[in-house]
C-alpha positions as CSV (number, residue, x, y, z in Angstrom):
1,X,202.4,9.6,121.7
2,X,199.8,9.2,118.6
3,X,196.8,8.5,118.0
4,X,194.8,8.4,114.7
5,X,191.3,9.7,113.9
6,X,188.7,7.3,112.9
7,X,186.0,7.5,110.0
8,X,183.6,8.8,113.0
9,X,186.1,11.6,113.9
10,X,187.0,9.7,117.1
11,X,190.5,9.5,118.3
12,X,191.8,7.0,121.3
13,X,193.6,8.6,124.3
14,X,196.8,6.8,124.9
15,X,196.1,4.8,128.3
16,X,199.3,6.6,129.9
17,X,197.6,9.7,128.9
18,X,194.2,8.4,130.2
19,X,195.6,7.2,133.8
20,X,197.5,10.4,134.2
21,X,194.9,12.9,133.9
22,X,192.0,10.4,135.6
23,X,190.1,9.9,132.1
24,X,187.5,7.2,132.4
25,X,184.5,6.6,130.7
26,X,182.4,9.6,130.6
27,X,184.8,12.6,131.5
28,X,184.0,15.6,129.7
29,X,187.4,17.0,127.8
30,X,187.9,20.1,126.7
31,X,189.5,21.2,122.9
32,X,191.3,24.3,122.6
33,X,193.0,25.6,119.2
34,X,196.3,27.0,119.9
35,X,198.3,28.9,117.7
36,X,200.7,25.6,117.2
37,X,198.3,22.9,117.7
38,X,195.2,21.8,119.9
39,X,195.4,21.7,123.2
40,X,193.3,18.4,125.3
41,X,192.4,19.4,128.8
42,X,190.1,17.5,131.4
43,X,186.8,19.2,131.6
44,X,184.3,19.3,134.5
45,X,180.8,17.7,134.5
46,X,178.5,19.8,134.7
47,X,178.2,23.9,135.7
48,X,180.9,24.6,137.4
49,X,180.1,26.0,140.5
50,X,181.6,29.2,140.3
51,X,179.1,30.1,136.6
52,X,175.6,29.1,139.3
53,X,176.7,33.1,141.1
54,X,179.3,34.3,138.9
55,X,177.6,38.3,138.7
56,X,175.4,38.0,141.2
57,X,177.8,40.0,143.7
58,X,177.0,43.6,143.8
59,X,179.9,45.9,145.3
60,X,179.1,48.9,146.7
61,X,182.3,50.2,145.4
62,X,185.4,48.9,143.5
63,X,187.7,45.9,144.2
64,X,190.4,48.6,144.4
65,X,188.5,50.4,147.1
66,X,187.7,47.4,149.2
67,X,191.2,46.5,149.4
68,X,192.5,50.0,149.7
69,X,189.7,49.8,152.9
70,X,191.0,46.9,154.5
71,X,194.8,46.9,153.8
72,X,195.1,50.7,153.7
73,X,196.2,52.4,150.4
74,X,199.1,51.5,148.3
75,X,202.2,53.4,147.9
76,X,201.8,55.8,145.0
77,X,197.9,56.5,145.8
């Protein structure tokens, strides 16, 4: 499928494209350069709620340890 940018720099989504992924009016999309091209993604609104506590969990020891402490250790440790 194509599309063609506008003066503005605005392209039109294909409606296939836009029914598929559940574009409507107002849906944040995400651009990503890739090494062959640009990649279109559905965004989220908003913070996503995992950035509102992301670092805001303080371990008392490593992820390794924790896990180590409730499965018991790995082989080779």
């Amino acid at each position: 499928m194509k599309s063609t940018i506008s003066s503005k720099g605005q392209i039109t989504v294909p409606a296939e494209i836009r029914e598929r992924l559940g574009l409507t009016p107002g849906t944040p999309v995400v651009f990503e350069i890739q090494e062959r091209g640009v990649l279109l993604t559905k965004g989220v609104a908003g913070e996503h709620p995992v950035d509102r506590v992301f670092g805001r969990i303080r371990l008392k020891a490593t992820v390794d340890e924790l896990l180590d402490e409730m499965r018991g250790p790995r082989a080779g440790r």
